[in-house]
VEXTORMI-668650 format. One record per atom (N, C-alpha, C): x, y, z; atom name; residue number from 1; residue in three letters. Coordinates in steps of 0.05 Angstrom, whole numbers. Example, Ala and Ser with C-alpha at 12.3 -4.5 7.8 and 13.67 -1.06 7.14 Angstrom:
BEGIN
+--------+--------+--------+------+-----+-----+
!      X !      Y !      Z ! atom !   n ! res !
+--------+--------+--------+------+-----+-----+
!    264 !   -114 !    156 !    N !   1 ! ala !
!    246 !    -90 !    156 !   CA !   1 ! ala !
!    264 !    -66 !    156 !    C !   1 ! ala !
!    257 !    -45 !    142 !    N !   2 ! ser !
!    273 !    -21 !    143 !   CA !   2 ! ser !
!    258 !      1 !    157 !    C !   2 ! ser !
+--------+--------+--------+------+-----+-----+
//
This chain:
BEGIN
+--------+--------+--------+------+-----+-----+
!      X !      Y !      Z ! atom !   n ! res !
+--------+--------+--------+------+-----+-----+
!    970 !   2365 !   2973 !    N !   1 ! unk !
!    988 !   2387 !   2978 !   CA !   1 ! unk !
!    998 !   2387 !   3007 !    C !   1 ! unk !
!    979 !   2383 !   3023 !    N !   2 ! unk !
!    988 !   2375 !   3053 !   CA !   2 ! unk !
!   1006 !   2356 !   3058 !    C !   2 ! unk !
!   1014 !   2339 !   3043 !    N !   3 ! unk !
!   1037 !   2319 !   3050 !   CA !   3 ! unk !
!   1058 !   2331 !   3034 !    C !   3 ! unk !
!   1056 !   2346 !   3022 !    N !   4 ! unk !
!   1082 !   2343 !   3005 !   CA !   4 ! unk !
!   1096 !   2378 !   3029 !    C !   4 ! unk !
!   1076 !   2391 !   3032 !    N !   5 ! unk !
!   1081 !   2414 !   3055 !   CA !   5 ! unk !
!   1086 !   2397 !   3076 !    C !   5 ! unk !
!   1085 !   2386 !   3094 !    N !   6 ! unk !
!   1097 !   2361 !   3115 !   CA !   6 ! unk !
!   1117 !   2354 !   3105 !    C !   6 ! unk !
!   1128 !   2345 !   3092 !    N !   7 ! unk !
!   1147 !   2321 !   3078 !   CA !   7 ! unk !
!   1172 !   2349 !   3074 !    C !   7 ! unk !
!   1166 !   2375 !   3065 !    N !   8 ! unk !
!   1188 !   2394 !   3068 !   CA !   8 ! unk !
!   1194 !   2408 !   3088 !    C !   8 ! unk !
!   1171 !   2407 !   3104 !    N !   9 ! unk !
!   1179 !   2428 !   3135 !   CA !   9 ! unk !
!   1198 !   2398 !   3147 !    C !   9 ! unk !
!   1192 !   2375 !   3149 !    N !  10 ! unk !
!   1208 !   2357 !   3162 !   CA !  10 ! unk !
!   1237 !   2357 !   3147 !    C !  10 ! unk !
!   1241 !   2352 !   3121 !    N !  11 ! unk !
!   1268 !   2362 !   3110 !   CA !  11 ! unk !
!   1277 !   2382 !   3114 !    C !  11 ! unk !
!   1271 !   2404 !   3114 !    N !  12 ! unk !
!   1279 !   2428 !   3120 !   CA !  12 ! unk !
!   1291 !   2439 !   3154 !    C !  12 ! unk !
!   1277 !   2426 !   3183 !    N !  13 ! unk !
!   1286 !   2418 !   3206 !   CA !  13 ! unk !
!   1309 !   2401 !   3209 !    C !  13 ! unk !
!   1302 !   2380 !   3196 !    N !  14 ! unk !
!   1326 !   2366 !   3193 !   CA !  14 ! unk !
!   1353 !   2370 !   3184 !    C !  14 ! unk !
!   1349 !   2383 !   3159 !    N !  15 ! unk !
!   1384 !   2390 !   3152 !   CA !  15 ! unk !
!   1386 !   2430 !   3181 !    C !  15 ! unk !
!   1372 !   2433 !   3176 !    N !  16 ! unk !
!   1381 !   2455 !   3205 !   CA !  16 ! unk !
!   1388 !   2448 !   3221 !    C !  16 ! unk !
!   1377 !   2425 !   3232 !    N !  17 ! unk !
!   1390 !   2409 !   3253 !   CA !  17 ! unk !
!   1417 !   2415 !   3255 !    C !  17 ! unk !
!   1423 !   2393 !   3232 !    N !  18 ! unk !
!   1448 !   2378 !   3224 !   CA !  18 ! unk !
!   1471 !   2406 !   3220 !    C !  18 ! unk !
!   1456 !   2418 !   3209 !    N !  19 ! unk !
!   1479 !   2436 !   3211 !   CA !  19 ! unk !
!   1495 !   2459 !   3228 !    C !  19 ! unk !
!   1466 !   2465 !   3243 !    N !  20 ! unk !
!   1474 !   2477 !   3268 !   CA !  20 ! unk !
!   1485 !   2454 !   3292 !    C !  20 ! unk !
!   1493 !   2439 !   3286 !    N !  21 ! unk !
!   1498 !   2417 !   3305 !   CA !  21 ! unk !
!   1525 !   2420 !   3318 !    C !  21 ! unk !
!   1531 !   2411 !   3342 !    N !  22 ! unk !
!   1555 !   2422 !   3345 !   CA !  22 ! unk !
!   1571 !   2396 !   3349 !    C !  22 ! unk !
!   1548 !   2379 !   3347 !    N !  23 ! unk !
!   1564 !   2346 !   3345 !   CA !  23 ! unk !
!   1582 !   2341 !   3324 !    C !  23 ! unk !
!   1561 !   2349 !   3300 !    N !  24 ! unk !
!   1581 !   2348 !   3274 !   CA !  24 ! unk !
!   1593 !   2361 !   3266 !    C !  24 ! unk !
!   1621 !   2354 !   3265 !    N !  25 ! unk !
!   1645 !   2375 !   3263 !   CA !  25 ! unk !
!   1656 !   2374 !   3236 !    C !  25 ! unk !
!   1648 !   2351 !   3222 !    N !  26 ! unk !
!   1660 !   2352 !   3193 !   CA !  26 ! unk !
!   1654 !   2316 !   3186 !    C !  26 ! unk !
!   1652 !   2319 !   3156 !    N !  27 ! unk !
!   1646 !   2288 !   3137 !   CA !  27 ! unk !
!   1665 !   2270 !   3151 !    C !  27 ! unk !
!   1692 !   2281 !   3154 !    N !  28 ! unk !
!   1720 !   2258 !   3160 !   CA !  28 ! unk !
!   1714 !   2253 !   3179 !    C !  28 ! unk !
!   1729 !   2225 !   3190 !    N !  29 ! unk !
!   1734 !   2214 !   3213 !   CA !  29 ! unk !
!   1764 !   2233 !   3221 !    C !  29 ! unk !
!   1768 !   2237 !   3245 !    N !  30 ! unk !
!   1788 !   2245 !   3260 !   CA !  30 ! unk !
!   1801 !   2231 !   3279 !    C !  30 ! unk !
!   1834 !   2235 !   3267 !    N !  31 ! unk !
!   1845 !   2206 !   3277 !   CA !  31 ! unk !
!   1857 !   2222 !   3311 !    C !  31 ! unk !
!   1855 !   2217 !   3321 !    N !  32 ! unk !
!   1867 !   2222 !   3349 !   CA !  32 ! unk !
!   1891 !   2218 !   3361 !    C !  32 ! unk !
!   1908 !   2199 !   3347 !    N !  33 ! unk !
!   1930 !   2187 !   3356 !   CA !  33 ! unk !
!   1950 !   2206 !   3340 !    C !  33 ! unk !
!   1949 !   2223 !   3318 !    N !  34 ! unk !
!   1962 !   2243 !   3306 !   CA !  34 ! unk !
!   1960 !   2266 !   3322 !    C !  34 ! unk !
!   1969 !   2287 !   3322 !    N !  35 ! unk !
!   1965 !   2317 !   3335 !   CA !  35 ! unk !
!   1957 !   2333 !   3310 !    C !  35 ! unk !
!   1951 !   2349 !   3322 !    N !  36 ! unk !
!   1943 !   2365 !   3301 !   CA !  36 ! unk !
!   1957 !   2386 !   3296 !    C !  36 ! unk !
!   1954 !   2378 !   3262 !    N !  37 ! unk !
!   1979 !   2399 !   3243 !   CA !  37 ! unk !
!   1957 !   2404 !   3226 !    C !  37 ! unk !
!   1953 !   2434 !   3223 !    N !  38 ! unk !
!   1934 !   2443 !   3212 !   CA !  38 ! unk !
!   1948 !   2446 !   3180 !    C !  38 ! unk !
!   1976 !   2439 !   3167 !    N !  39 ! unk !
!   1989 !   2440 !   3144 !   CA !  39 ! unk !
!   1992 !   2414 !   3133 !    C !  39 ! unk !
!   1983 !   2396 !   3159 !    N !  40 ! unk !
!   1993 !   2371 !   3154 !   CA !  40 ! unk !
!   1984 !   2352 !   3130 !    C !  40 ! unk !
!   1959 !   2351 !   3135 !    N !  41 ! unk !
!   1939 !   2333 !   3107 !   CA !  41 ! unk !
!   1945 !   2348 !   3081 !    C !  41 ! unk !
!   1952 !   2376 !   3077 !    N !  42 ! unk !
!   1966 !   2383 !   3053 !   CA !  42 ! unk !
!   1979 !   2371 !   3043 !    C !  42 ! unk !
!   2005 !   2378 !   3065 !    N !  43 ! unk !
!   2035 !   2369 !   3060 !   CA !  43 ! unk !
!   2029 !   2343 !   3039 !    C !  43 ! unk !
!   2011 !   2319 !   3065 !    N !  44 ! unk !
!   2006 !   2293 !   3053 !   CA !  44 ! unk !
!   1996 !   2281 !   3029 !    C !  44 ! unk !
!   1973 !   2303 !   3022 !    N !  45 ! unk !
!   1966 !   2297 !   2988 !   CA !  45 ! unk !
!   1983 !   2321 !   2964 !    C !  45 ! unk !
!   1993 !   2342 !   2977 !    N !  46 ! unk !
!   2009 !   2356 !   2955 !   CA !  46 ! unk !
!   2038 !   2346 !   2951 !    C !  46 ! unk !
!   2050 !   2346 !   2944 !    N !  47 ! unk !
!   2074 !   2347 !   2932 !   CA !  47 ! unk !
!   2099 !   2378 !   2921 !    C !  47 ! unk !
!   2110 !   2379 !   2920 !    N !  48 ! unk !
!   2130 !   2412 !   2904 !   CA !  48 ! unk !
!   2123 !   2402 !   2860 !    C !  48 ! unk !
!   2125 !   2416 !   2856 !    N !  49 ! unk !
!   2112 !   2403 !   2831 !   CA !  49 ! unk !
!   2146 !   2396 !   2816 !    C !  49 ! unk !
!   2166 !   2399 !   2821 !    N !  50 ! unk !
!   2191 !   2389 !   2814 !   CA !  50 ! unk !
!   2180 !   2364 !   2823 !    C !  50 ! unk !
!   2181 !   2354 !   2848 !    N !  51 ! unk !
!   2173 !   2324 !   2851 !   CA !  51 ! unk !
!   2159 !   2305 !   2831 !    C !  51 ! unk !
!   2136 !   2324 !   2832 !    N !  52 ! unk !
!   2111 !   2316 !   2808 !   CA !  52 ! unk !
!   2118 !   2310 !   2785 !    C !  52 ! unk !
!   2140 !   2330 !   2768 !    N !  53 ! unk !
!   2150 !   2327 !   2752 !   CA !  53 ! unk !
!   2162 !   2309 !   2741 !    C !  53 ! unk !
!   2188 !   2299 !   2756 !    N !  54 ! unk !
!   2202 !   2280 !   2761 !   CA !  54 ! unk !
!   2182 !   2252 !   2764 !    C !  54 ! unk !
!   2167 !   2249 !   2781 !    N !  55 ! unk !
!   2149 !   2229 !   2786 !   CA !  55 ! unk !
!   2137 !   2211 !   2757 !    C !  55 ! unk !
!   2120 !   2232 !   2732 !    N !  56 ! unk !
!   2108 !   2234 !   2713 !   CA !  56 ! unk !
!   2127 !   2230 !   2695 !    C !  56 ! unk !
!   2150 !   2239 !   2692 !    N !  57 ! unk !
!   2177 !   2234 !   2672 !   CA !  57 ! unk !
!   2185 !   2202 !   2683 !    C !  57 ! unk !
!   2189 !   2195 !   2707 !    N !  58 ! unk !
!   2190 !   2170 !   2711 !   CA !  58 ! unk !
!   2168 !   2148 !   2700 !    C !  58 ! unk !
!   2149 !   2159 !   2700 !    N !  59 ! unk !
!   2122 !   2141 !   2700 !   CA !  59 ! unk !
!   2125 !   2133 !   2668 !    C !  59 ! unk !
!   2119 !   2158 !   2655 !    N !  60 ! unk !
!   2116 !   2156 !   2628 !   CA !  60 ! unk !
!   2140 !   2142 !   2610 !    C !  60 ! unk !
!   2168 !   2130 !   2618 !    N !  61 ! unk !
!   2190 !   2120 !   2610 !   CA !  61 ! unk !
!   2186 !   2088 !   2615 !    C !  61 ! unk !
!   2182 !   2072 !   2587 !    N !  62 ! unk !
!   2178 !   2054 !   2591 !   CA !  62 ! unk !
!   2211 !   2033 !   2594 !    C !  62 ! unk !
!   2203 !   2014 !   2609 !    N !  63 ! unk !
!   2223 !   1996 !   2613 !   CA !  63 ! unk !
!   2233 !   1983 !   2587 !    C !  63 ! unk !
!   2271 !   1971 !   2591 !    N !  64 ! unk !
!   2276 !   1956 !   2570 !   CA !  64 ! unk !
!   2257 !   1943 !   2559 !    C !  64 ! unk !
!   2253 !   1920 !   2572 !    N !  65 ! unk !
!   2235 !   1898 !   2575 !   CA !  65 ! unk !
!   2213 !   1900 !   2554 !    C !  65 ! unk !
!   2201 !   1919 !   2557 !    N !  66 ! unk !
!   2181 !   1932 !   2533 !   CA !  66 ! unk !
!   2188 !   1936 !   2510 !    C !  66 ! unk !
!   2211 !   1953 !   2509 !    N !  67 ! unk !
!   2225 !   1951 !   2481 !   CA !  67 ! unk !
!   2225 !   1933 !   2469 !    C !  67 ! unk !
!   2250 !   1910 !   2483 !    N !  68 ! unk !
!   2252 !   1885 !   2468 !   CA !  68 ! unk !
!   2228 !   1861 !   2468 !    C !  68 ! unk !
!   2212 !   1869 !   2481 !    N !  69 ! unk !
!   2179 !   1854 !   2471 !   CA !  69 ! unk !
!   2170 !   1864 !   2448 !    C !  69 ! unk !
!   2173 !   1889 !   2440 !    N !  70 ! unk !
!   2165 !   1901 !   2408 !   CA !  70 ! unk !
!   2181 !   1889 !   2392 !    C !  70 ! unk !
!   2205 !   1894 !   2398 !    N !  71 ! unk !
!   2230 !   1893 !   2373 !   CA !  71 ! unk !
!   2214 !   1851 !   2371 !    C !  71 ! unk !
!   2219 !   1836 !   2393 !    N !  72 ! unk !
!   2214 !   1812 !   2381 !   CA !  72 ! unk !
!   2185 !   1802 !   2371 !    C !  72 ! unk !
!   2162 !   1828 !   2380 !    N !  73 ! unk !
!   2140 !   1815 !   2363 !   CA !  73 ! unk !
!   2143 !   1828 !   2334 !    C !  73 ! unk !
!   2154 !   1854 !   2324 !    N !  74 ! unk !
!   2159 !   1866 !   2301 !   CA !  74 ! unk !
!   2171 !   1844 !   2285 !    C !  74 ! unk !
!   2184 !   1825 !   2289 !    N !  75 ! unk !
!   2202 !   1805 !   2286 !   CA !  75 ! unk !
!   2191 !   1782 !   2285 !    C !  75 ! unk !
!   2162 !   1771 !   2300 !    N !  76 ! unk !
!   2148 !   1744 !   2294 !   CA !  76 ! unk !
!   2124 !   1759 !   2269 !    C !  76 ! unk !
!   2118 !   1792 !   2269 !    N !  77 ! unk !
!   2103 !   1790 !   2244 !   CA !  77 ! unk !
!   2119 !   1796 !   2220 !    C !  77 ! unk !
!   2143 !   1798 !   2223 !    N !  78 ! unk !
!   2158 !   1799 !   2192 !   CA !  78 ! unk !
!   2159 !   1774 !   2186 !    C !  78 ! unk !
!   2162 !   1759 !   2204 !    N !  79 ! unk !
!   2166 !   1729 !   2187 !   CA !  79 ! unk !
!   2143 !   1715 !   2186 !    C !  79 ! unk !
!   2127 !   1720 !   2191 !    N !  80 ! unk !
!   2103 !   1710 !   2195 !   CA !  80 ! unk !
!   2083 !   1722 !   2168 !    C !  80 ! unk !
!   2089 !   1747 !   2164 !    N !  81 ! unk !
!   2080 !   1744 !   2128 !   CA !  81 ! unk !
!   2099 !   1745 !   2112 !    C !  81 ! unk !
!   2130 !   1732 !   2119 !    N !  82 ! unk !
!   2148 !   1724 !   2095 !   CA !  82 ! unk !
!   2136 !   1706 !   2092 !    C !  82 ! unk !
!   2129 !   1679 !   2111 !    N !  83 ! unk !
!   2116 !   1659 !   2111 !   CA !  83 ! unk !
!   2089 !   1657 !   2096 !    C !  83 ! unk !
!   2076 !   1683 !   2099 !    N !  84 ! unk !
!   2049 !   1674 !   2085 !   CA !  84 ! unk !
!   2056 !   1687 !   2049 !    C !  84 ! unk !
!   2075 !   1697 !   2042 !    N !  85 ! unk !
!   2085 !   1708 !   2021 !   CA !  85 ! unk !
!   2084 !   1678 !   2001 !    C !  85 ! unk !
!   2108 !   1671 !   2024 !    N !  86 ! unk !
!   2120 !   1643 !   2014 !   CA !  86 ! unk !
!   2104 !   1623 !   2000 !    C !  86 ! unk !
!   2075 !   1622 !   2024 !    N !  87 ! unk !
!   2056 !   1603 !   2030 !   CA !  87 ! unk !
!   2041 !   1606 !   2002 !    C !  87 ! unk !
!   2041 !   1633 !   1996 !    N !  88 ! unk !
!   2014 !   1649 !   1970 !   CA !  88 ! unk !
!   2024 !   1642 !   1945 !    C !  88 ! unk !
!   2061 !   1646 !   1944 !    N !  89 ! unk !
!   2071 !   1640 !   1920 !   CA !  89 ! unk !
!   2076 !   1612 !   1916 !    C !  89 ! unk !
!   2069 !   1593 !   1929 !    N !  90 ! unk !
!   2071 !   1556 !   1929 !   CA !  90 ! unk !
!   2047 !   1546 !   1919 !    C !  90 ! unk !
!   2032 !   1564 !   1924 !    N !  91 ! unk !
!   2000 !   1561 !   1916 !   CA !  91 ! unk !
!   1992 !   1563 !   1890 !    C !  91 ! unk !
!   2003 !   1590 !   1884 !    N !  92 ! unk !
!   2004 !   1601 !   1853 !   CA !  92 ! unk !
!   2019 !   1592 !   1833 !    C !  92 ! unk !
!   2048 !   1572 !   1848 !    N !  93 ! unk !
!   2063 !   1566 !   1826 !   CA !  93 ! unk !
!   2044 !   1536 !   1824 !    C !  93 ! unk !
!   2038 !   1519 !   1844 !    N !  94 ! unk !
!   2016 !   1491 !   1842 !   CA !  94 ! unk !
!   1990 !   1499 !   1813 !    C !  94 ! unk !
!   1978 !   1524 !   1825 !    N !  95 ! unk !
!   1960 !   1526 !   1805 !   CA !  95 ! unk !
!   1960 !   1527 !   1782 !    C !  95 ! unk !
!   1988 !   1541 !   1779 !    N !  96 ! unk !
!   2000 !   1551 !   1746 !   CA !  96 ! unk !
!   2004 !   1524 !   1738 !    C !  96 ! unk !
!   2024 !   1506 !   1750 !    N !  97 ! unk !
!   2034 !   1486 !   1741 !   CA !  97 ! unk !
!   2009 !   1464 !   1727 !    C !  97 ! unk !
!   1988 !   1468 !   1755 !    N !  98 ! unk !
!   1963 !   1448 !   1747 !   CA !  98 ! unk !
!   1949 !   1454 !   1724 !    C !  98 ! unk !
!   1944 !   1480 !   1725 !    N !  99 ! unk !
!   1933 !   1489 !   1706 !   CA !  99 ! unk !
!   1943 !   1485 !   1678 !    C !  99 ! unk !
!   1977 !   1492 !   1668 !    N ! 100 ! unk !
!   1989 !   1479 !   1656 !   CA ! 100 ! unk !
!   1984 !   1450 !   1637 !    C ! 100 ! unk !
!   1993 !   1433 !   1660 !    N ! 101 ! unk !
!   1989 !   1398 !   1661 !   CA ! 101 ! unk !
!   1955 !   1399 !   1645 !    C ! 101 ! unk !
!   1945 !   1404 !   1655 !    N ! 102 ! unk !
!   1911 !   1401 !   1644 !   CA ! 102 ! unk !
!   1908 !   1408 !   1616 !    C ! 102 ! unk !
!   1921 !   1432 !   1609 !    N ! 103 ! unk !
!   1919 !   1445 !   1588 !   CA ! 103 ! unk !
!   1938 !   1421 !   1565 !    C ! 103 ! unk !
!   1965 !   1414 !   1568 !    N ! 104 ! unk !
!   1978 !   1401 !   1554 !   CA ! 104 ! unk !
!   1964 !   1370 !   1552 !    C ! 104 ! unk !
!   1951 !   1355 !   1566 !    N ! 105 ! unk !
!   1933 !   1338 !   1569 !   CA ! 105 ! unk !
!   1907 !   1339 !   1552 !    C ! 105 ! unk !
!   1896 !   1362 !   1552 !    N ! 106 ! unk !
!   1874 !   1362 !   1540 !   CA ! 106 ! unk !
!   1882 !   1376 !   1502 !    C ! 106 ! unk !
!   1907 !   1382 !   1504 !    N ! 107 ! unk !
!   1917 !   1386 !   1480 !   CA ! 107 ! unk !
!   1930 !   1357 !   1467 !    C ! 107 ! unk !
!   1942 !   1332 !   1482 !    N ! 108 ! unk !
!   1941 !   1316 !   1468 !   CA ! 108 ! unk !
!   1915 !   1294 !   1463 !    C ! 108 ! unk !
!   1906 !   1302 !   1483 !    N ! 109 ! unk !
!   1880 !   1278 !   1472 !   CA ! 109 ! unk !
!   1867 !   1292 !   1454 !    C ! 109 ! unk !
!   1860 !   1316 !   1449 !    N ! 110 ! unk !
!   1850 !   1326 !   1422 !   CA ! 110 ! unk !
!   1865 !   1327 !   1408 !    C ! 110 ! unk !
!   1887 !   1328 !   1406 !    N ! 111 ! unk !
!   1910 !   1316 !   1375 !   CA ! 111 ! unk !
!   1905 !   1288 !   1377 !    C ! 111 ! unk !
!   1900 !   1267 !   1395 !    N ! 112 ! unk !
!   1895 !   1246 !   1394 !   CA ! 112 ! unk !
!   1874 !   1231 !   1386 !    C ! 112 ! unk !
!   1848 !   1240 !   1388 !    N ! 113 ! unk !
!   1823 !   1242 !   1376 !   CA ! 113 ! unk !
!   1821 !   1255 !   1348 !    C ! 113 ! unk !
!   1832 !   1267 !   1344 !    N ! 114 ! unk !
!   1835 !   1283 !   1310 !   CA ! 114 ! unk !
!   1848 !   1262 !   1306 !    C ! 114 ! unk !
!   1873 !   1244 !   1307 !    N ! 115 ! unk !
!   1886 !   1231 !   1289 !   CA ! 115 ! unk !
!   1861 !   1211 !   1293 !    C ! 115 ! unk !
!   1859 !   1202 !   1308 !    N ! 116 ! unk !
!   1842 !   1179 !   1306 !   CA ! 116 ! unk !
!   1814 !   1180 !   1285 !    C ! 116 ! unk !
!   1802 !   1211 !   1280 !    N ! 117 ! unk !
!   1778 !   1214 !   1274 !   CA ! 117 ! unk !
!   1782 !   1209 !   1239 !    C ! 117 ! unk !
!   1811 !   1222 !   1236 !    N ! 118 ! unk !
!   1831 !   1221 !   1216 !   CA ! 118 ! unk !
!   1827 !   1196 !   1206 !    C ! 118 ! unk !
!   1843 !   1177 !   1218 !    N ! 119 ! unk !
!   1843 !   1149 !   1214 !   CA ! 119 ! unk !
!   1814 !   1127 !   1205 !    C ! 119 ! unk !
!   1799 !   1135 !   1215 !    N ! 120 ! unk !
!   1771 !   1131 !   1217 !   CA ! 120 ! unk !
!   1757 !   1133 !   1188 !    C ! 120 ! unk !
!   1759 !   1157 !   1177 !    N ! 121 ! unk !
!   1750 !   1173 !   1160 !   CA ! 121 ! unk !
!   1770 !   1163 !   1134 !    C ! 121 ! unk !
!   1749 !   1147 !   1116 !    N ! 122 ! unk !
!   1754 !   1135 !   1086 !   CA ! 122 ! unk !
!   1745 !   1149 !   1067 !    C ! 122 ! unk !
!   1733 !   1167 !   1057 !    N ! 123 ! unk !
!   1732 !   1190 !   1043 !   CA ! 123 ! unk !
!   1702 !   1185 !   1030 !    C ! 123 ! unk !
!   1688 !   1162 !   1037 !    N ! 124 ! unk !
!   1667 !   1160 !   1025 !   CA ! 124 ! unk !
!   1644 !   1167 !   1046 !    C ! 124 ! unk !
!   1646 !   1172 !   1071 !    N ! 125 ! unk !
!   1618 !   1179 !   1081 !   CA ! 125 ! unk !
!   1634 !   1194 !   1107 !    C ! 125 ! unk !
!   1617 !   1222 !   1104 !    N ! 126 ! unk !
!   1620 !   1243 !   1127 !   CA ! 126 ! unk !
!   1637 !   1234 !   1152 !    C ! 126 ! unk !
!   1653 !   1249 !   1167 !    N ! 127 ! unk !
!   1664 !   1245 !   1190 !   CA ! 127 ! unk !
!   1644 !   1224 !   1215 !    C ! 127 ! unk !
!   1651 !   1212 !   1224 !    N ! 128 ! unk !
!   1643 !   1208 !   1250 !   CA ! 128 ! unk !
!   1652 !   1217 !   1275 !    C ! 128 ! unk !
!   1645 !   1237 !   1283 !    N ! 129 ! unk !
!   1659 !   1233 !   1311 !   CA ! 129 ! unk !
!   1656 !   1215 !   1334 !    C ! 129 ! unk !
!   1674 !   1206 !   1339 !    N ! 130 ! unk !
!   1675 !   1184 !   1358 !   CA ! 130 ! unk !
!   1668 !   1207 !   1388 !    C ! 130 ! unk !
!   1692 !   1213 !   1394 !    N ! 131 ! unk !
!   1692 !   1231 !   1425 !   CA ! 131 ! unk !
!   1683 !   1257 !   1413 !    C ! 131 ! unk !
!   1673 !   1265 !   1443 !    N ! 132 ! unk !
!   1668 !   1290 !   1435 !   CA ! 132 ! unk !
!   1676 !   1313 !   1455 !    C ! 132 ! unk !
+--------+--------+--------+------+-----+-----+
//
């Protein structure tokens, strides 16, 4: 308990110090080569709020430039999924088609195997199938 009573009487001196001090006159540096205008550092960070106004209405108004960067990327993704439209229906008409081809293929070799099994077949002993 003795150190921690030490450790606050010394903090406690200390900022009294500091603040009765007549050294320290304030956190800022003070520039010297200006005079002193006690309105002045206002003036410097305030503004009339018409200014402000105006300022914020400028700010928030985007340039052409921006526009026509939209208008021409709105314009690389229109065509860009006409393209994949395009791309989806080339795919679907291949598959239809393939799928097609396969089917008519596998419809004549089984008419082609029937005639044959046909042909084969003398009436005296059960079918053979050849393919299957």
């Amino acid at each position: 308990m003795s150190w921690n009573q030490v450790l606050v009487v010394s903090l406690v001196t200390t900022l009294l110090i500091l603040t009765f001090s007549s050294v320290v006159e304030s956190a800022a540096m003070r520039d010297s080569s200006k005079e002193d205008d006690p309105k002045g550092a206002p003036r410097q960070v305030f503004m009339p709020e018409s200014d402000a106004t105006n300022f914020f209405k400028r700010r928030s108004r985007r340039s052409t430039r921006y526009y026509e960067l939209q208008a021409e990327q709105r314009v690389k993704i229109a065509a860009n999924e006409r393209w994949r439209e395009y791309n989806e229906e080339q795919v679907d008409e291949h598959d239809t088609y393939t799928r097609e081809l396969h089917e008519e293929q596998t419809e004549r070799s089984r008419e082609t195997h029937e005639q044959y099994r046909e042909y084969q077949y003398d009436g005296l002993y059960p079918r053979y199938y050849w393919f299957h």
